[in-house]
HTML snippet that shows the backbone in 3Dmol.js (N, CA, C, O; Angstrom):
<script src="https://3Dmol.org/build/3Dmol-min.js"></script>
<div id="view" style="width:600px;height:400px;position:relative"></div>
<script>
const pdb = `
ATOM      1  N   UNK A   1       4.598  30.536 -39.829  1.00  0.00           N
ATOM      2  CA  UNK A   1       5.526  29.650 -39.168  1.00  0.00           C
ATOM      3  C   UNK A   1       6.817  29.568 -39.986  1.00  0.00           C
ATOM      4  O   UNK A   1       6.440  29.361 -41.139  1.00  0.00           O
ATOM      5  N   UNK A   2       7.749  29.609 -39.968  1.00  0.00           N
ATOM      6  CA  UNK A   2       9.454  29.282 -39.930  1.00  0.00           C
ATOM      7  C   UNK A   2       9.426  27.756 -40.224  1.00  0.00           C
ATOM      8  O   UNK A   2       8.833  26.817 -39.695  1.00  0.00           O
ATOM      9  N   UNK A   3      10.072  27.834 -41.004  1.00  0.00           N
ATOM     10  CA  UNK A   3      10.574  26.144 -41.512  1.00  0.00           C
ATOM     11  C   UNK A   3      11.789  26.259 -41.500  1.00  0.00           C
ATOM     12  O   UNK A   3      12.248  27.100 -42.272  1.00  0.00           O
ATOM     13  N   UNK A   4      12.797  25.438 -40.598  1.00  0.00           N
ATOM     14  CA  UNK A   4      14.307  25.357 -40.264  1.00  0.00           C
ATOM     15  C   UNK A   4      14.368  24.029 -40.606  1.00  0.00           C
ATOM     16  O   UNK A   4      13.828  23.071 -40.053  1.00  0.00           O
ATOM     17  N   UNK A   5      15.313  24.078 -41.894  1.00  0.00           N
ATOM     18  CA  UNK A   5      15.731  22.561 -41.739  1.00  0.00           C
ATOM     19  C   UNK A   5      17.590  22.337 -41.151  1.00  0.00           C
ATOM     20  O   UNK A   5      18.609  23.012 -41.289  1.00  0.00           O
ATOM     21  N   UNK A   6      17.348  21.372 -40.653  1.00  0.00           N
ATOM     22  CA  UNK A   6      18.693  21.171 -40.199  1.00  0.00           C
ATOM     23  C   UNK A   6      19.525  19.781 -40.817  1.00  0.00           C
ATOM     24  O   UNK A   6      19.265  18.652 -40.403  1.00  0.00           O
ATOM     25  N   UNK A   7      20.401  20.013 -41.708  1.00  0.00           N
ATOM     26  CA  UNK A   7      21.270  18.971 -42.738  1.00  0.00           C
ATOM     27  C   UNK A   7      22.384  18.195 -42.092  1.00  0.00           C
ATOM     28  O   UNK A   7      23.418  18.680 -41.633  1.00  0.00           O
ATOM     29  N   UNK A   8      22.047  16.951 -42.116  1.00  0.00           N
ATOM     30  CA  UNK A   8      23.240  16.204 -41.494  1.00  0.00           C
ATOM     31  C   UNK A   8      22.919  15.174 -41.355  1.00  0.00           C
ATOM     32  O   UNK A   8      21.707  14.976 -41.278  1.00  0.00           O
ATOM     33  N   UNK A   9      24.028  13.818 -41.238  1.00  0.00           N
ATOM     34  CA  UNK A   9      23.915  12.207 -40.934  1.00  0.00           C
ATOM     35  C   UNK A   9      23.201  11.634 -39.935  1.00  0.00           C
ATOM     36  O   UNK A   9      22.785  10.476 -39.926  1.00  0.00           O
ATOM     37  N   UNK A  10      23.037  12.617 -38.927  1.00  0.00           N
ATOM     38  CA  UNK A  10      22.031  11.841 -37.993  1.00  0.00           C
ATOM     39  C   UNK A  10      22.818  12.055 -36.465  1.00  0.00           C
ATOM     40  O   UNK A  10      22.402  11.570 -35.413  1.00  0.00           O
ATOM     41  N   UNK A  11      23.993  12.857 -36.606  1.00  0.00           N
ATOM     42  CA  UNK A  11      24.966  12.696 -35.085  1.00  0.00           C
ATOM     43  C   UNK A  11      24.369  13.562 -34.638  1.00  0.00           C
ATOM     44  O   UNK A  11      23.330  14.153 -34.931  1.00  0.00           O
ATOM     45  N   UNK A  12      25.524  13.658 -33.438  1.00  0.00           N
ATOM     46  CA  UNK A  12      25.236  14.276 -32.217  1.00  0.00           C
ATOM     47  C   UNK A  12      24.843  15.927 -32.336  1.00  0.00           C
ATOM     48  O   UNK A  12      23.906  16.625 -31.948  1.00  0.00           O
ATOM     49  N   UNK A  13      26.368  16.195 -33.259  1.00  0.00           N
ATOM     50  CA  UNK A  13      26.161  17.566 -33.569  1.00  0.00           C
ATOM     51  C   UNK A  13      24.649  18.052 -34.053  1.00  0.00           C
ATOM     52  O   UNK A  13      24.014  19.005 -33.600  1.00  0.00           O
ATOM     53  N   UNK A  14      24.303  17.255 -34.958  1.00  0.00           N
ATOM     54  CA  UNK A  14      23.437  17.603 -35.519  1.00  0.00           C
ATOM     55  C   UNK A  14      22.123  17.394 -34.851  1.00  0.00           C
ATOM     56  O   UNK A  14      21.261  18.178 -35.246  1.00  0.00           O
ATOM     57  N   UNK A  15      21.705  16.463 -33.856  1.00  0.00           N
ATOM     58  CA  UNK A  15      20.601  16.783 -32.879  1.00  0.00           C
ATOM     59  C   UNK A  15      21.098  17.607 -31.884  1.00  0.00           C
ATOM     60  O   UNK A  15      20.193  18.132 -31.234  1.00  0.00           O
ATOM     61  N   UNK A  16      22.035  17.857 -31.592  1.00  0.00           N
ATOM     62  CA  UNK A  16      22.686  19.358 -30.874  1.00  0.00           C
ATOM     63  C   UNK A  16      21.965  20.696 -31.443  1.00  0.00           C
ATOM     64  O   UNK A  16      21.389  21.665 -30.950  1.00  0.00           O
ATOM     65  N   UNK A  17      22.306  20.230 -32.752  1.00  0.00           N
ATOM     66  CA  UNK A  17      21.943  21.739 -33.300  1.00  0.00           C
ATOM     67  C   UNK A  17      20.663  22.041 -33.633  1.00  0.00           C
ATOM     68  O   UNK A  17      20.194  23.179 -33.632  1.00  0.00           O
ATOM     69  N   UNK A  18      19.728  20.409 -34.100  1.00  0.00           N
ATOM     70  CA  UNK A  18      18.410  20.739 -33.819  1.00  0.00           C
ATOM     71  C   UNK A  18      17.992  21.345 -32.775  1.00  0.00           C
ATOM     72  O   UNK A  18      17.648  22.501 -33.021  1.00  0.00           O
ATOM     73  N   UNK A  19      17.867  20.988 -31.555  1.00  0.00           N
ATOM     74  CA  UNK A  19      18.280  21.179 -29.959  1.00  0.00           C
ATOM     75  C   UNK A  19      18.001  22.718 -30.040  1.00  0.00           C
ATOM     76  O   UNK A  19      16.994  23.327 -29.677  1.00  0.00           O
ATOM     77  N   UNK A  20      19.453  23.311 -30.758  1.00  0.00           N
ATOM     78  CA  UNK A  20      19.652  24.908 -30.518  1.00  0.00           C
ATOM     79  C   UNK A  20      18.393  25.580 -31.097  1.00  0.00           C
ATOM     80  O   UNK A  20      18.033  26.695 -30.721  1.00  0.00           O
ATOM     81  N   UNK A  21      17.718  24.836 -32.055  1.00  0.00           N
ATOM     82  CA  UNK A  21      17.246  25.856 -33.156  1.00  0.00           C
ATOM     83  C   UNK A  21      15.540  25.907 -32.437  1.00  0.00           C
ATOM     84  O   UNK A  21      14.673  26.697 -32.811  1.00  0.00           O
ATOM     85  N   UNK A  22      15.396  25.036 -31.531  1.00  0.00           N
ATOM     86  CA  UNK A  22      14.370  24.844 -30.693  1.00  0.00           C
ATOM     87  C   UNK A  22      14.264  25.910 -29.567  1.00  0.00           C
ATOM     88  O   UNK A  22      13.366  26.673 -29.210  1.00  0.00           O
ATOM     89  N   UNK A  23      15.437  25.681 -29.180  1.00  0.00           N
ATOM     90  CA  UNK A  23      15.401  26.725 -27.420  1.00  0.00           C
ATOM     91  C   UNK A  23      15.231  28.194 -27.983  1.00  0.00           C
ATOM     92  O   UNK A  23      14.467  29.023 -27.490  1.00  0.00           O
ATOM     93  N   UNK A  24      16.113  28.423 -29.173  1.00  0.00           N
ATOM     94  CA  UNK A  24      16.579  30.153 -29.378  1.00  0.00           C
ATOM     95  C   UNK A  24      14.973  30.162 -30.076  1.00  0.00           C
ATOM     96  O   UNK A  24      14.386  30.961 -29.345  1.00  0.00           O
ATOM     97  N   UNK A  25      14.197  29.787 -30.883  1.00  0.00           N
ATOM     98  CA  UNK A  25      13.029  29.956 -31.088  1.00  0.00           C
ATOM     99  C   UNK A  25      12.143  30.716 -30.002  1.00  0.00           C
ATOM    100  O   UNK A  25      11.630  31.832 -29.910  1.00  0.00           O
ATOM    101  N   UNK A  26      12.236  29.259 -29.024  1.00  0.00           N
ATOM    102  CA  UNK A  26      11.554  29.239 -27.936  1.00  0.00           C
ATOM    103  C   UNK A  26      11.765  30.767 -27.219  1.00  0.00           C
ATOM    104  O   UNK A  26      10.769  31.394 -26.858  1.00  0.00           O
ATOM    105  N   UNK A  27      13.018  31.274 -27.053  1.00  0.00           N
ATOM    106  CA  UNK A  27      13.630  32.325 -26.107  1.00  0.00           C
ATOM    107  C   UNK A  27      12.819  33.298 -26.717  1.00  0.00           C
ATOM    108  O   UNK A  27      12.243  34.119 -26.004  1.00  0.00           O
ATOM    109  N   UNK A  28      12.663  33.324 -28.249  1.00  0.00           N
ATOM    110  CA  UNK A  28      12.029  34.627 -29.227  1.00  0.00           C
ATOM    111  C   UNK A  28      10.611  34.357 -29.144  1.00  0.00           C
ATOM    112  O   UNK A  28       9.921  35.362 -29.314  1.00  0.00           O
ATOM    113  N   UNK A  29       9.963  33.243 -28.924  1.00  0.00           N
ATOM    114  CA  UNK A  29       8.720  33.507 -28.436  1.00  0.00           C
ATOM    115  C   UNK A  29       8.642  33.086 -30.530  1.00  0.00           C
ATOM    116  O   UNK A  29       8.318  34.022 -31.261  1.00  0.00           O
ATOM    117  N   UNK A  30       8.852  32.178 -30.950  1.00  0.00           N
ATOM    118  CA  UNK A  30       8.824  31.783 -32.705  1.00  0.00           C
ATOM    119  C   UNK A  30       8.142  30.505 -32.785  1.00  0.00           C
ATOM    120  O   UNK A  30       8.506  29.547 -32.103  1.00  0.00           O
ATOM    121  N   UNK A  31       7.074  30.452 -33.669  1.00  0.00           N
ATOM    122  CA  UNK A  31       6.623  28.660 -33.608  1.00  0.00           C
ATOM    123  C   UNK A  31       7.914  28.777 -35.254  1.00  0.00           C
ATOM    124  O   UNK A  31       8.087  29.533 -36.211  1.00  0.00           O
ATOM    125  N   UNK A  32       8.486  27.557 -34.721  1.00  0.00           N
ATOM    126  CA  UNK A  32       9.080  26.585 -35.981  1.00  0.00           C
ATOM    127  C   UNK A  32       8.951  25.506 -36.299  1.00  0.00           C
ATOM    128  O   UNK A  32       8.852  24.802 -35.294  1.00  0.00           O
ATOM    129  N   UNK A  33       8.876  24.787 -37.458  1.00  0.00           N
ATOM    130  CA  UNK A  33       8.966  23.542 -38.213  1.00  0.00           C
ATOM    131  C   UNK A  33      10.169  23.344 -38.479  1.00  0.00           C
ATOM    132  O   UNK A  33      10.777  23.757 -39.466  1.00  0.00           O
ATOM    133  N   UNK A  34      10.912  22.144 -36.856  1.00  0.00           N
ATOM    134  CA  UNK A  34      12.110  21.908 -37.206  1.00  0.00           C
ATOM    135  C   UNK A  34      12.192  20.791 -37.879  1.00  0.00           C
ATOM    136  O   UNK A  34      11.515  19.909 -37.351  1.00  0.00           O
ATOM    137  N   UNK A  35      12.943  20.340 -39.172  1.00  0.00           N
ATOM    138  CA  UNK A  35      12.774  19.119 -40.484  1.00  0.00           C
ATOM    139  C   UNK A  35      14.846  19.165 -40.348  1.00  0.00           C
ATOM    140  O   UNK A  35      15.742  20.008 -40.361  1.00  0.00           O
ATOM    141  N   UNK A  36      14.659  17.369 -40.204  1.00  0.00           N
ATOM    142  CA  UNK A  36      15.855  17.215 -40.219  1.00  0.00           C
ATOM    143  C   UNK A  36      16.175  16.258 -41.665  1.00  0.00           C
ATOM    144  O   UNK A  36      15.558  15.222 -41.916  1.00  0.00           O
ATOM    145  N   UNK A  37      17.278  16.845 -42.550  1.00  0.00           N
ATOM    146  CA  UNK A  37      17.403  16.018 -43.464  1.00  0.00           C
ATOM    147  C   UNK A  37      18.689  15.152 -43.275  1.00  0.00           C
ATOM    148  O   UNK A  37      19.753  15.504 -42.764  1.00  0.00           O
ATOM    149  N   UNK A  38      18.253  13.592 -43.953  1.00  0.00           N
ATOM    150  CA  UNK A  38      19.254  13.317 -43.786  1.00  0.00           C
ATOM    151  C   UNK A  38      20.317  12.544 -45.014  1.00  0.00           C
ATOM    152  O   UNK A  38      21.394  11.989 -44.795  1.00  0.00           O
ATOM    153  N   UNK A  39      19.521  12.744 -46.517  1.00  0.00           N
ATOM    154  CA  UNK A  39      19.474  12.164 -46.972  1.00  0.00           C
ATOM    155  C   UNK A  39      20.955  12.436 -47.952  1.00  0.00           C
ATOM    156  O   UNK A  39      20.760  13.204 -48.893  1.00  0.00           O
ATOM    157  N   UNK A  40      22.239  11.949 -47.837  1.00  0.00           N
ATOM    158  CA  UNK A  40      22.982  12.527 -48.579  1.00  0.00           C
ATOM    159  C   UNK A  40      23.153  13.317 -49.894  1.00  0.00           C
ATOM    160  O   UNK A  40      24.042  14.140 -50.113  1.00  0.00           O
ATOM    161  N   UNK A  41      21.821  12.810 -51.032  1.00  0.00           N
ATOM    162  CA  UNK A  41      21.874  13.544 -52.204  1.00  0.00           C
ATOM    163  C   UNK A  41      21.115  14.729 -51.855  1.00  0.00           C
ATOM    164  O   UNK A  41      21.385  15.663 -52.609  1.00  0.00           O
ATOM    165  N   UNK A  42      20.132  15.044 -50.837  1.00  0.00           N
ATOM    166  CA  UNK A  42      19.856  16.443 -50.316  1.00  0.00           C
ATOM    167  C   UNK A  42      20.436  17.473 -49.973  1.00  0.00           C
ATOM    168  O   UNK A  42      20.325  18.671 -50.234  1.00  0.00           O
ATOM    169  N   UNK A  43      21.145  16.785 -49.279  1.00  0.00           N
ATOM    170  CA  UNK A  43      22.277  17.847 -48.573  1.00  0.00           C
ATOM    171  C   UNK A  43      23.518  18.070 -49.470  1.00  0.00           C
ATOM    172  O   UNK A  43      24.230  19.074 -49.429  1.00  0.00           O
ATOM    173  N   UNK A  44      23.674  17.084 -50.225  1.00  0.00           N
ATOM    174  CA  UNK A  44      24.517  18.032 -51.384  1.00  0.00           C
ATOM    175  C   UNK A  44      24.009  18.834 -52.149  1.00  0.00           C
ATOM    176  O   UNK A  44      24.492  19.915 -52.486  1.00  0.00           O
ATOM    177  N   UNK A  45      22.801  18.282 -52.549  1.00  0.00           N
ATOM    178  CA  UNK A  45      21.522  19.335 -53.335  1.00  0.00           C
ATOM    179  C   UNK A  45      21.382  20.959 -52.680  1.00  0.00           C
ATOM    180  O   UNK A  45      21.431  21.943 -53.417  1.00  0.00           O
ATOM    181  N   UNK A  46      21.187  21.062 -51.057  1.00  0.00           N
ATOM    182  CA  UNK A  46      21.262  21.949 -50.545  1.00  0.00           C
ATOM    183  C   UNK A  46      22.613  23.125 -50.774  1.00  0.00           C
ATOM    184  O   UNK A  46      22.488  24.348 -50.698  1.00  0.00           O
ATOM    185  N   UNK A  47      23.400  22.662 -50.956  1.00  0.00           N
ATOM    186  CA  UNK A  47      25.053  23.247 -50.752  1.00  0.00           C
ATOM    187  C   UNK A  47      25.351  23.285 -49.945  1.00  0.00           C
ATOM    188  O   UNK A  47      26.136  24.120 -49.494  1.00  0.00           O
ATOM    189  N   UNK A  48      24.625  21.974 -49.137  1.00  0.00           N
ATOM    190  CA  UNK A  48      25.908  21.901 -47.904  1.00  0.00           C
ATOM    191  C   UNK A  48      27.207  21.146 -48.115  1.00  0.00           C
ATOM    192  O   UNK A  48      27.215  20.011 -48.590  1.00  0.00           O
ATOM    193  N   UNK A  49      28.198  21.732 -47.789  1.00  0.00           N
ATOM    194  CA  UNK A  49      29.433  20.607 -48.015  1.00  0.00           C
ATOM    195  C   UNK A  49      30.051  20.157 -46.623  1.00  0.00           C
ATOM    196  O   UNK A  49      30.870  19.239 -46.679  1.00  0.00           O
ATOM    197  N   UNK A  50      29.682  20.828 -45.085  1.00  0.00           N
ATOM    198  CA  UNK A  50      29.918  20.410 -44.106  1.00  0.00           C
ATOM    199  C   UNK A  50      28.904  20.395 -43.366  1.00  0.00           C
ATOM    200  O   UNK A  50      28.044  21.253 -43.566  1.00  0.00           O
ATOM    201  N   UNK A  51      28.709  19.342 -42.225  1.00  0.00           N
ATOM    202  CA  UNK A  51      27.684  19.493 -41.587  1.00  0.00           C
ATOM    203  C   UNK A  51      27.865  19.478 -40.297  1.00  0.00           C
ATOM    204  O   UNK A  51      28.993  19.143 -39.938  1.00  0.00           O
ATOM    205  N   UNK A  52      26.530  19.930 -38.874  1.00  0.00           N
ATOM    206  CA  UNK A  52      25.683  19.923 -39.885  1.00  0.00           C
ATOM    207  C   UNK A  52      25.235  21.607 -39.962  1.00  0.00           C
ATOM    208  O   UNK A  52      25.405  22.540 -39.177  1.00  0.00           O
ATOM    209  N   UNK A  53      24.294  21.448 -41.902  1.00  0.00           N
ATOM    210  CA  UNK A  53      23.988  22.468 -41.900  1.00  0.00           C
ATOM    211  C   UNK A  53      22.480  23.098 -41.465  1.00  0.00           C
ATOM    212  O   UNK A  53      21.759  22.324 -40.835  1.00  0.00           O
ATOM    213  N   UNK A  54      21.995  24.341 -41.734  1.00  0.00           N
ATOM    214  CA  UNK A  54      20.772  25.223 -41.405  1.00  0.00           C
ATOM    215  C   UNK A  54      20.435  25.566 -42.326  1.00  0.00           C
ATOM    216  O   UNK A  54      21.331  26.021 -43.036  1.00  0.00           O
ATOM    217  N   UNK A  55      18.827  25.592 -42.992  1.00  0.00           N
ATOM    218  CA  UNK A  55      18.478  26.897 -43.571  1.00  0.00           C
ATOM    219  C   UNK A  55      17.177  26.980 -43.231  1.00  0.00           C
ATOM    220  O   UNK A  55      16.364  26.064 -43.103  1.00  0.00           O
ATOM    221  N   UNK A  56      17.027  28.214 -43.084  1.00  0.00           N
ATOM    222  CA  UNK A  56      16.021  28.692 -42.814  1.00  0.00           C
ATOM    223  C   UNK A  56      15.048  29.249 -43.396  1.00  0.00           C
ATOM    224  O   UNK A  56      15.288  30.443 -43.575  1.00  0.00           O
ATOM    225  N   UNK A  57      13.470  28.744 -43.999  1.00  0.00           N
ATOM    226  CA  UNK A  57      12.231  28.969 -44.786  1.00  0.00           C
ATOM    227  C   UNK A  57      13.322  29.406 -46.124  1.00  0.00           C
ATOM    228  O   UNK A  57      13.434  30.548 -46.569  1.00  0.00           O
ATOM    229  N   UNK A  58      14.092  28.155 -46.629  1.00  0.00           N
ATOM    230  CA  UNK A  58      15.092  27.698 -47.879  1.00  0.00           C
ATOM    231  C   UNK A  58      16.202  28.507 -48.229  1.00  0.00           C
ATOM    232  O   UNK A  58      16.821  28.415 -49.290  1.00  0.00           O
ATOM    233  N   UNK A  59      16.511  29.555 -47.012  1.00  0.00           N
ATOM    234  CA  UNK A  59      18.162  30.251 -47.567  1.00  0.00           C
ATOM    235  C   UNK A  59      18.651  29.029 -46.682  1.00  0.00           C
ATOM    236  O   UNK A  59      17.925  28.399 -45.913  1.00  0.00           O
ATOM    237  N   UNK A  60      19.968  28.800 -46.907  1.00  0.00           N
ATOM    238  CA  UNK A  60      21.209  28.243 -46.093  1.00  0.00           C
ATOM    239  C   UNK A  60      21.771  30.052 -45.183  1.00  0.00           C
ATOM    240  O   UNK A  60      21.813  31.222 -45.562  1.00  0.00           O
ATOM    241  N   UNK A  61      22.067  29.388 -44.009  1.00  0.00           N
ATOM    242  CA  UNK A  61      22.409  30.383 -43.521  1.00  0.00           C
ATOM    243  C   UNK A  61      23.576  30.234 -42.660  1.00  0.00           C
ATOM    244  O   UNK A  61      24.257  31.145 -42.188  1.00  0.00           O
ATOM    245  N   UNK A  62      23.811  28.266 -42.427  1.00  0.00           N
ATOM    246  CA  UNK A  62      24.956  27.944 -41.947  1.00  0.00           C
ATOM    247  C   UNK A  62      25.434  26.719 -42.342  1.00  0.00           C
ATOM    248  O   UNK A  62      24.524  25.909 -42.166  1.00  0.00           O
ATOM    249  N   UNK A  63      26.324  26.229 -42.750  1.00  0.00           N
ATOM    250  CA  UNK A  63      27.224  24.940 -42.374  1.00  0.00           C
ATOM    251  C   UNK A  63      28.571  24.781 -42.001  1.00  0.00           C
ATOM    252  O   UNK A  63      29.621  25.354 -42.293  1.00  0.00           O
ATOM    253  N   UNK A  64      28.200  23.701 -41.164  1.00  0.00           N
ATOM    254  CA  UNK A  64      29.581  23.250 -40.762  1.00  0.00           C
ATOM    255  C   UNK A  64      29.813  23.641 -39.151  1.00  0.00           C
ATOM    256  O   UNK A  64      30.041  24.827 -38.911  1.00  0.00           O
ATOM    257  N   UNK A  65      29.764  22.691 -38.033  1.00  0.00           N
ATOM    258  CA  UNK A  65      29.530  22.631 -36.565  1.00  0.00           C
ATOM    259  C   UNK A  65      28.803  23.321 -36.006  1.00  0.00           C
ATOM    260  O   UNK A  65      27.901  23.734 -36.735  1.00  0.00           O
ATOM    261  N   UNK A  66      28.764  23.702 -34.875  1.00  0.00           N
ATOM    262  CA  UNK A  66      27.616  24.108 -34.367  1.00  0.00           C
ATOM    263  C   UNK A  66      27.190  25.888 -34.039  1.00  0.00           C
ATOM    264  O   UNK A  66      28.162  26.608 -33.812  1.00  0.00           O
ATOM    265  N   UNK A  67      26.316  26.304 -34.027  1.00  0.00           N
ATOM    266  CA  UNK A  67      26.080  27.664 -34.766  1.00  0.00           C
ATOM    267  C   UNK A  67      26.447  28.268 -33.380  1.00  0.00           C
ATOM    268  O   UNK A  67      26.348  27.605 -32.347  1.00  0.00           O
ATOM    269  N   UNK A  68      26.877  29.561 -33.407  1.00  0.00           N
ATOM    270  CA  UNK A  68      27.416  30.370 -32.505  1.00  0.00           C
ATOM    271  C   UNK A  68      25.095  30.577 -31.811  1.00  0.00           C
ATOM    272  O   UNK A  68      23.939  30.644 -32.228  1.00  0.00           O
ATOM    273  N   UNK A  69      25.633  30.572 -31.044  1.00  0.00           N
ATOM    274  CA  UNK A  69      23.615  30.780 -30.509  1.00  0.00           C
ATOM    275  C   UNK A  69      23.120  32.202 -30.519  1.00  0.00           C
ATOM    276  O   UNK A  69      21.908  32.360 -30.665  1.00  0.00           O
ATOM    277  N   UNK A  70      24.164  33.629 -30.337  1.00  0.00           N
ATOM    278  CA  UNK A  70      23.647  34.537 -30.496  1.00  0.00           C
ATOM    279  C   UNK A  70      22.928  34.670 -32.208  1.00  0.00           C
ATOM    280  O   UNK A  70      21.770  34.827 -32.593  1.00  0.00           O
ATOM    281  N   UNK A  71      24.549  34.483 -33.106  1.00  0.00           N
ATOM    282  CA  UNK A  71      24.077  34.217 -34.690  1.00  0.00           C
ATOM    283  C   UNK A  71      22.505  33.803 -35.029  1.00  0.00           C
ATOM    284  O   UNK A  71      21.708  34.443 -35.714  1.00  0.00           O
ATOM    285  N   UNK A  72      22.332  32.751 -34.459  1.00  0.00           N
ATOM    286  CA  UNK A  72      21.161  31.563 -34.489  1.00  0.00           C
ATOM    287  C   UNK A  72      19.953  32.240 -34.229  1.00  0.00           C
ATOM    288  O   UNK A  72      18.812  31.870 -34.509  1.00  0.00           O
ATOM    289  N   UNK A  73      20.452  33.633 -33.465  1.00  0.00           N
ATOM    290  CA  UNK A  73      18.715  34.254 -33.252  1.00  0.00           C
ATOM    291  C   UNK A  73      18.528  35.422 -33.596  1.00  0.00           C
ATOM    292  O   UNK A  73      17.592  36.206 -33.436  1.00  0.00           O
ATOM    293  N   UNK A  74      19.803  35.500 -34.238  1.00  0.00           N
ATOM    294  CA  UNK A  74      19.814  36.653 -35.429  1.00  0.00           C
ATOM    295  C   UNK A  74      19.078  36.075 -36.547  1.00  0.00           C
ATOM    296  O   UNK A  74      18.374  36.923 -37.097  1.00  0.00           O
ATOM    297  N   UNK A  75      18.989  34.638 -37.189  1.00  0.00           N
ATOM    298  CA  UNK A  75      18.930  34.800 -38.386  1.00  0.00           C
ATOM    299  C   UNK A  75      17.315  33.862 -37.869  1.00  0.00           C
ATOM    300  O   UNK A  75      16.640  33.461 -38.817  1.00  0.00           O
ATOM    301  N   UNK A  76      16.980  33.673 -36.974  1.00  0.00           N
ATOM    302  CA  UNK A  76      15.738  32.912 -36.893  1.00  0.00           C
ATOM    303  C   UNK A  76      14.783  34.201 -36.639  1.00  0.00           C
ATOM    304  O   UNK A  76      13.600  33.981 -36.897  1.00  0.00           O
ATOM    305  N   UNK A  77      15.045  35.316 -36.246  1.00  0.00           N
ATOM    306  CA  UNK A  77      14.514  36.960 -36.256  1.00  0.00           C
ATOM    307  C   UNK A  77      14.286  37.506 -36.971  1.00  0.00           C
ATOM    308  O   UNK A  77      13.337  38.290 -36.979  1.00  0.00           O
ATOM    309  N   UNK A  78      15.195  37.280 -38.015  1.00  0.00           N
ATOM    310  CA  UNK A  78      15.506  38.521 -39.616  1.00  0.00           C
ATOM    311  C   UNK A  78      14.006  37.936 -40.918  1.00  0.00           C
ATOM    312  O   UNK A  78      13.890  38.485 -42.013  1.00  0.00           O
TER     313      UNK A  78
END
`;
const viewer = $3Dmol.createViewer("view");
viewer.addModel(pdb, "pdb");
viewer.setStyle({}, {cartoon: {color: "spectrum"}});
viewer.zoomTo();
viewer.render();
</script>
């Protein structure tokens, strides 16, 4: 299983982008463990400096608005 965490305050974007990381899974036929953090010293811990961010089973692979969706199933594939 795939562990995606998704980094951010808790907005829209960021259950948006949980959202994304669900369907494009779904489209690939992927079980994931989507984990949303929200905890500010995490996500600086992470290297995120914009949110929100992605990483996926612990690379970062995005931050900062919302992920282009083809990208998103490139890197939930690889």
């Amino acid at each position: 299983m795939t562990t995606v965490k998704v980094y951010g305050p808790g907005c829209k974007r960021c259950e948006t982008t949980a959202e994304m990381v669900r369907e494009a899974a779904g489209k690939l036929g992927l079980e994931v463990e989507v984990e949303k953090v929200t905890d500010p010293k995490s996500i600086a811990m992470a290297g995120v400096m914009s949110t929100p961010g992605i990483s996926i089973d612990g690379k970062l692979v995005h931050a900062g608005g919302l992920p282009d969706k083809a990208k998103l199933e490139t890197w939930l594939s690889a």
